[in-house]
C-alpha positions as CSV (number, residue, x, y, z in Angstrom):
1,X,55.9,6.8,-145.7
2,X,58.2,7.8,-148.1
3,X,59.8,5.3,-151.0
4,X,63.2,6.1,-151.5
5,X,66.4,3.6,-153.4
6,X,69.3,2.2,-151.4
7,X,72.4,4.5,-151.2
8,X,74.3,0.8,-151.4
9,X,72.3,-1.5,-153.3
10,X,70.3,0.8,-155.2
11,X,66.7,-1.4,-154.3
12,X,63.7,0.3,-153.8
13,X,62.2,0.8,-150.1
14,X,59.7,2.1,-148.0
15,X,61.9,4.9,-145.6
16,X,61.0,5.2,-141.9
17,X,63.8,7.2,-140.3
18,X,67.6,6.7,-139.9
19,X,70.4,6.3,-143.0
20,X,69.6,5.6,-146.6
21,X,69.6,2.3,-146.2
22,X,67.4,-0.8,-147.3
23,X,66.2,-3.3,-144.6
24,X,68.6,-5.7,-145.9
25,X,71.7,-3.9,-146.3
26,X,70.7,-2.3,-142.7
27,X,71.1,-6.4,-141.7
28,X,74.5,-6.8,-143.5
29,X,75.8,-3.6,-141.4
30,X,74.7,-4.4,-138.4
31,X,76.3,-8.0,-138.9
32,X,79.5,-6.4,-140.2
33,X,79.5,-4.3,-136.8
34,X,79.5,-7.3,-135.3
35,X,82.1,-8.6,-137.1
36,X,83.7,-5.5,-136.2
37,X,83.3,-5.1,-131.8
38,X,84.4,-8.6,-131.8
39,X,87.8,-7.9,-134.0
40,X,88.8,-4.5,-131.7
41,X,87.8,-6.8,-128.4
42,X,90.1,-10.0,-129.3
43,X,92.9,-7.5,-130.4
44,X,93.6,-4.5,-127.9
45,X,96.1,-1.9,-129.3
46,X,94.6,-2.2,-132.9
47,X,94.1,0.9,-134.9
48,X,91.5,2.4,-137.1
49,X,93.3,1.7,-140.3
50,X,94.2,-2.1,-139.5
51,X,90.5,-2.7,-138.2
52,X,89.4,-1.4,-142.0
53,X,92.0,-3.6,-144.2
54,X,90.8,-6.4,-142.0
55,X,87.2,-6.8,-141.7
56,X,87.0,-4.8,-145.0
57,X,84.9,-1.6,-144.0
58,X,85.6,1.6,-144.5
59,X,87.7,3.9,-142.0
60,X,85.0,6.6,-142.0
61,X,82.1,3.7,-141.0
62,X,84.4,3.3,-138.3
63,X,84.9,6.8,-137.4
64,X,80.8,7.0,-137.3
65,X,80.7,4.1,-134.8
66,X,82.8,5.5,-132.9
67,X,81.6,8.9,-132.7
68,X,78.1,7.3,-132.0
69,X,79.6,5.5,-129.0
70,X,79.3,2.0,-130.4
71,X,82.6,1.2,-130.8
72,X,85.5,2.1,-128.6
73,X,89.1,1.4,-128.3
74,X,91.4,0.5,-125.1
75,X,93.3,3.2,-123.4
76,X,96.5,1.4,-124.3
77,X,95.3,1.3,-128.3
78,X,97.0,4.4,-130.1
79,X,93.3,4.4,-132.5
80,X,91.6,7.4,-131.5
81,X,89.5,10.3,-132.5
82,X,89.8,14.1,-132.1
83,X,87.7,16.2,-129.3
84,X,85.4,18.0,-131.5
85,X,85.5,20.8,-129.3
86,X,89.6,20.7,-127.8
87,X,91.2,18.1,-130.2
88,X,92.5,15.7,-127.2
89,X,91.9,11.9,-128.3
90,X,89.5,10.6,-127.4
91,X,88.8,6.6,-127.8
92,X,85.4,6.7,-128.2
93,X,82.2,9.7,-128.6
94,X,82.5,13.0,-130.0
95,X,83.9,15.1,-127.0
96,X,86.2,14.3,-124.2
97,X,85.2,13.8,-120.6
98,X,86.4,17.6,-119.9
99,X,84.7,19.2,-122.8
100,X,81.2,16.8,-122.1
101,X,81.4,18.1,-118.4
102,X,81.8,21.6,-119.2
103,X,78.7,21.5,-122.1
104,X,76.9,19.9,-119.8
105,X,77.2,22.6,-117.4
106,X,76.6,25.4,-119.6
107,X,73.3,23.6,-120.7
108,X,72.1,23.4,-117.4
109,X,72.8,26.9,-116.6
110,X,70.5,28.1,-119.2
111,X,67.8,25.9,-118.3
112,X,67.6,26.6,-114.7
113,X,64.9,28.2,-113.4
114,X,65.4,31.3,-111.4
115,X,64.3,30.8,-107.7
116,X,60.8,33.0,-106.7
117,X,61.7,35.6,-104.0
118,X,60.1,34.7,-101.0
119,X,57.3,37.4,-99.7
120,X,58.0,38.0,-96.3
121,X,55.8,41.1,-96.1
122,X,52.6,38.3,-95.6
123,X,52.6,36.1,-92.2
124,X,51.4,32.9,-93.7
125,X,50.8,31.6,-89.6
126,X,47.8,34.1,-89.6
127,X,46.0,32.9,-92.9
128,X,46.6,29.0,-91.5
129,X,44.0,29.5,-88.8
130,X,40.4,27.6,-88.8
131,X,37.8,29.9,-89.0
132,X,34.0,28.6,-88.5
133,X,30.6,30.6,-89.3
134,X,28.6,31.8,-86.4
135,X,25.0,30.4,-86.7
């Protein structure tokens, strides 16, 4: 384990993975995030900016959920991000449904295994027979 300080309170802590943050201050995010969801659900068509002046977080903590898939917007909502990879907004992820589709694709094709030729020069049939020992 690894001791490290709180990049918001400043306390000492024992790390395990994930952000720089103490077990407490971990709670007080998650409970802002909360806070958060619930805001952008009762109040489709919000943005980014109103969301933060609201519930008092910051616009880039927003941009994180969002890129993270925690948080999305409606359709309708002009809030969105920018495709990492095209620049179309998108309400919620990192890439857009076209540019997932298309990495996903080109992933796959470099993980596929190449098909074994088939040896057709050996008759399997006459290997298959039953063969006994004469006594």
């Amino acid at each position: 384990m690894e001791i490290r300080n709180c990049r918001t309170c400043g306390r000492i802590y024992n790390y395990l993975s994930g952000p720089n943050l103490c077990p407490s201050c971990t709670n007080d995010l998650e409970k802002k995030f909360d806070e958060v969801k619930e805001y952008v659900y009762d109040n489709p068509g919000v943005g980014i900016q109103e969301v933060s002046e609201k519930m008092d977080v910051s616009v880039s903590q927003i941009k994180q959920w969002i890129r993270e898939e925690r948080l999305a917007f409606t359709e309708d909502s002009l809030a969105g991000l920018e495709c990492e990879r095209c620049g179309k907004l998108i309400k919620t992820g990192r890439f857009c449904k076209f540019c997932k589709d298309d990495l996903t694709k080109q992933l796959g094709s470099i993980y596929k295994k190449p098909e074994q030729p088939v040896d057709k020069s050996k008759d399997h049939k006459d290997n298959a027979k039953m063969r006994f020992l004469n006594q």
